[in-house]
Backbone bond lengths (Angstrom), bond angles and torsions (degrees), N, CA, C in turn:
res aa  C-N    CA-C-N  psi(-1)  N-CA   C-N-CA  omega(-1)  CA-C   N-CA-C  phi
1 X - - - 1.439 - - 1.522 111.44 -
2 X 1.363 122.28 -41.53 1.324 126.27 -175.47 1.790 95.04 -63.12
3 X 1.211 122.52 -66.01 1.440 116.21 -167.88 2.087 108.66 -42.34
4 X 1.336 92.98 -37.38 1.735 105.26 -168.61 1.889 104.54 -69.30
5 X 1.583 110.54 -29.52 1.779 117.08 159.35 1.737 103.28 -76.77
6 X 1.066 138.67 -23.54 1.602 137.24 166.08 1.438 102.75 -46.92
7 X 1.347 102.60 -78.10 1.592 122.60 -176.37 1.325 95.89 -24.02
8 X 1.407 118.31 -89.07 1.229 140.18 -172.28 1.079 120.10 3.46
9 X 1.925 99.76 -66.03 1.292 135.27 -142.73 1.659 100.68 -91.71
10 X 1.477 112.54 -24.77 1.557 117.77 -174.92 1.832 112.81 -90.40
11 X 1.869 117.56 -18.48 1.443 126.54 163.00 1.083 113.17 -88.58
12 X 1.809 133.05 -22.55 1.262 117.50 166.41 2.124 116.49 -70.19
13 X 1.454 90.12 -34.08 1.533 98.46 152.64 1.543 131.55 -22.27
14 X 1.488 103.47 -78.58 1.538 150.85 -179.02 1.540 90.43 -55.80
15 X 1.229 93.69 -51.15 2.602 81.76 -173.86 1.303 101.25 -83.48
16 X 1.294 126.94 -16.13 1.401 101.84 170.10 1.405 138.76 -108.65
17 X 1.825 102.45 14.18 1.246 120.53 145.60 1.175 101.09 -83.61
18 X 0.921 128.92 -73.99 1.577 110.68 -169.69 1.716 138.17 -51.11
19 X 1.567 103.99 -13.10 1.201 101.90 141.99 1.495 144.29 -89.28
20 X 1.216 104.64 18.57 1.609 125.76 167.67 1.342 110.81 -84.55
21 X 1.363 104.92 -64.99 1.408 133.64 155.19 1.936 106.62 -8.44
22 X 1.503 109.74 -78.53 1.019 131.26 164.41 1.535 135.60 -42.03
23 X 1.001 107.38 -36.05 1.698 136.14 -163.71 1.840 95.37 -84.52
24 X 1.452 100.25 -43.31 1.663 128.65 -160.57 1.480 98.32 -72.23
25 X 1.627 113.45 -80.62 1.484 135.30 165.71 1.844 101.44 -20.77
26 X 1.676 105.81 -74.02 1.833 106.84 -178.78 1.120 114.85 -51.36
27 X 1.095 128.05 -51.24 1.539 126.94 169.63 1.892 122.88 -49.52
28 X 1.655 109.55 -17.16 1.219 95.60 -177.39 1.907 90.80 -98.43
29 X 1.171 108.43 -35.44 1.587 111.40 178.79 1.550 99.40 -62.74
30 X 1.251 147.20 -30.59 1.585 131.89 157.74 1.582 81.42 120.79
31 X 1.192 133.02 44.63 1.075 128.09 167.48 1.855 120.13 -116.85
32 X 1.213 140.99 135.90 1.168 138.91 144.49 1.730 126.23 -22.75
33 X 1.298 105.91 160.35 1.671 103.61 159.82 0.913 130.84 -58.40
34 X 1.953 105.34 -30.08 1.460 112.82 -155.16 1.852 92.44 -103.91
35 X 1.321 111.23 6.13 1.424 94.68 172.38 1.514 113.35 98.91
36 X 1.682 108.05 -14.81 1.526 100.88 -163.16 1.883 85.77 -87.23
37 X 1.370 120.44 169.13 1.145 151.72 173.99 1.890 114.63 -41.56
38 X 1.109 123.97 114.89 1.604 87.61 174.09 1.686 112.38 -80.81
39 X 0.992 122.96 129.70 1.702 139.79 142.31 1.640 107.88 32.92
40 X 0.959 144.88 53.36 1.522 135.03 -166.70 1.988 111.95 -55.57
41 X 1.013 126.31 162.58 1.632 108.14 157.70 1.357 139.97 -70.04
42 X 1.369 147.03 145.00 1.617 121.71 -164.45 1.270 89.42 -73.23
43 X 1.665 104.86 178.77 1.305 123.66 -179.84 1.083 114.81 -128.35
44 X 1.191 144.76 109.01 1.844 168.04 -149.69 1.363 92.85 -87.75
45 X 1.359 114.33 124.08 1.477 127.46 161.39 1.256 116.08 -89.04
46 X 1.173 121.14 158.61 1.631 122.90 175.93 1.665 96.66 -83.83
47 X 1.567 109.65 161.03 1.352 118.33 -167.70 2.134 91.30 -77.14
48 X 1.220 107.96 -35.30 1.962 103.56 171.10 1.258 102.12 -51.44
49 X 1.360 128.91 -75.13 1.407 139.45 168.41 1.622 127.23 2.54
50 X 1.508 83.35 -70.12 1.769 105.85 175.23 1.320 118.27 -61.26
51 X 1.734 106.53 -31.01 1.464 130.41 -163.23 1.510 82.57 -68.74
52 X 1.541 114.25 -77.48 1.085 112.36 -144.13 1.728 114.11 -84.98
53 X 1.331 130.94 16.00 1.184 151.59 112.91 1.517 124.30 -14.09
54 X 1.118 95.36 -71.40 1.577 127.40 173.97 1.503 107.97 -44.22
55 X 1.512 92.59 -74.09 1.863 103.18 -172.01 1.574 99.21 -49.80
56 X 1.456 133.81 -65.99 1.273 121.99 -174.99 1.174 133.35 -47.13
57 X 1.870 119.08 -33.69 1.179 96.61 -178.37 1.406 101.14 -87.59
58 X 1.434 131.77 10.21 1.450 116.46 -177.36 1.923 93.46 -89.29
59 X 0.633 101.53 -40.15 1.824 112.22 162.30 1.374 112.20 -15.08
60 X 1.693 107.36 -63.64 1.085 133.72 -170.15 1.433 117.70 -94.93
61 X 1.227 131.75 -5.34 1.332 131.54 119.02 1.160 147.07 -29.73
62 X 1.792 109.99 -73.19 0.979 109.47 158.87 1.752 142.75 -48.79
63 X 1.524 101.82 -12.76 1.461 102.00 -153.78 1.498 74.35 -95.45
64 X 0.974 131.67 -35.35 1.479 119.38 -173.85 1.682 104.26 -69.75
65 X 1.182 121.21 -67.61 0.977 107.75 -173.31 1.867 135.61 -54.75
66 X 1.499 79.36 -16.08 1.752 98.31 153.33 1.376 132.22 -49.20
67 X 1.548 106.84 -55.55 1.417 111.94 173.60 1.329 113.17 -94.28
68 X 1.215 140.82 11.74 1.648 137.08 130.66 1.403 116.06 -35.35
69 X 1.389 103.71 -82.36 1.418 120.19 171.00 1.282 132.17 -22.10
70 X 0.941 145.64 137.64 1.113 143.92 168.08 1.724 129.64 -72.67
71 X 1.602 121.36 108.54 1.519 109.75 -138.64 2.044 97.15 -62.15
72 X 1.239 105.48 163.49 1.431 104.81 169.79 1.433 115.07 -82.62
73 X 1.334 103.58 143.51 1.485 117.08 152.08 0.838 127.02 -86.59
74 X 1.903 110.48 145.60 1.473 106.66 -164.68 1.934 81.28 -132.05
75 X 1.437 94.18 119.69 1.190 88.13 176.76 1.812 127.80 -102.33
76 X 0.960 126.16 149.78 1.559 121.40 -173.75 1.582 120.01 -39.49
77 X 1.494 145.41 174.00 1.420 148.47 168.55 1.775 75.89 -95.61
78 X 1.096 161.97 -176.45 1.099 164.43 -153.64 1.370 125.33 59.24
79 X 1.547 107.12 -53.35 1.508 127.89 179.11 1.562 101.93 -90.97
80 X 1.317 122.86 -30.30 1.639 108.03 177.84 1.687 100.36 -89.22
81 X 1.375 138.81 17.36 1.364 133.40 179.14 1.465 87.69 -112.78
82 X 1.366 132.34 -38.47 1.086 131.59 -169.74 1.577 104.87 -59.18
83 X 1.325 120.39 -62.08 1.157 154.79 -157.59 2.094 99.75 -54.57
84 X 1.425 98.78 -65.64 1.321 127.09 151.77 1.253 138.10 -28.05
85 X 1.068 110.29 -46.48 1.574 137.69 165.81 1.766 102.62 -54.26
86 X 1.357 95.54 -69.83 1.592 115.44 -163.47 1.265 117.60 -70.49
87 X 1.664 113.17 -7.20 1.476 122.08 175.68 1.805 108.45 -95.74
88 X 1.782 93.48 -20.85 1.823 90.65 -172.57 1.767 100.03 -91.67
89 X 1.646 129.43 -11.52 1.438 144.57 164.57 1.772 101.63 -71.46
90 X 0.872 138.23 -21.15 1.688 147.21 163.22 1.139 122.19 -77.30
91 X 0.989 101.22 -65.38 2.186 111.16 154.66 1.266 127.73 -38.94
92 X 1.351 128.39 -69.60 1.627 148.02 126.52 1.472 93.28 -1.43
93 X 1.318 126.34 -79.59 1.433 119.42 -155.69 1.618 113.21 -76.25
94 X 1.318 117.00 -25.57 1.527 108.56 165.40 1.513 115.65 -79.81
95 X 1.310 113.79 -21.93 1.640 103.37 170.03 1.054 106.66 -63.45
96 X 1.323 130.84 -60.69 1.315 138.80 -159.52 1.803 97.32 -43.61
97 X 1.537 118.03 -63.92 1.404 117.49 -166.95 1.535 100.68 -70.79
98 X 1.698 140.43 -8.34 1.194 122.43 174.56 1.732 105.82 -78.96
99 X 1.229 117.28 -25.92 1.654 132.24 174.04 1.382 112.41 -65.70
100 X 1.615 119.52 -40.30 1.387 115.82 158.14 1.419 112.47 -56.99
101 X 1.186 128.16 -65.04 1.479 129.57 -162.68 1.455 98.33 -69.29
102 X 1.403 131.03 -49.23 1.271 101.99 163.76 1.986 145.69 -34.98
């Protein structure tokens, strides 16, 4: 049993050089203990940059909201005279029967 507390006593050793080891190494790679990232500096866009940032994702807006929509119809000068016609022949015909009942 005493040799099996030796053991023990020489890998709890071993992890805590080697987490020096570790601690040492992350710190030169720009890393934490815990692994997370260290902090980089932001990075400043040019005002074109931002611009043209901008324009694309509004780009990409629209195109979506494009195909939501329902596309427009564009209908003919032919078919809206047609159309026109047959609404002022409807009109005409209910006056006419409000002039009777009058």
């Amino acid at each position: 049993m005493a040799d099996l507390a030796g053991v023990l006593k020489e890998l709890e050793q071993e992890r805590a050089r080697l987490d020096q080891v570790i601690q040492v190494l992350g710190n030169l790679v720009g890393r934490n203990v815990t692994g997370v990232r260290a902090r980089r500096p932001k990075r400043t866009l040019s005002a074109a940059a931002r611009r043209k940032i901008s324009l694309a994702q509004k780009a990409r807006w629209a195109k979506t909201r494009r195909t939501v929509l329902a596309p427009v119809r564009i209908m003919s000068r032919a078919a809206r005279n047609k159309i026109a016609a047959a609404q002022r022949a409807r009109w005409a015909k209910t006056r006419a029967q409000q002039k009777k009942a009058a």
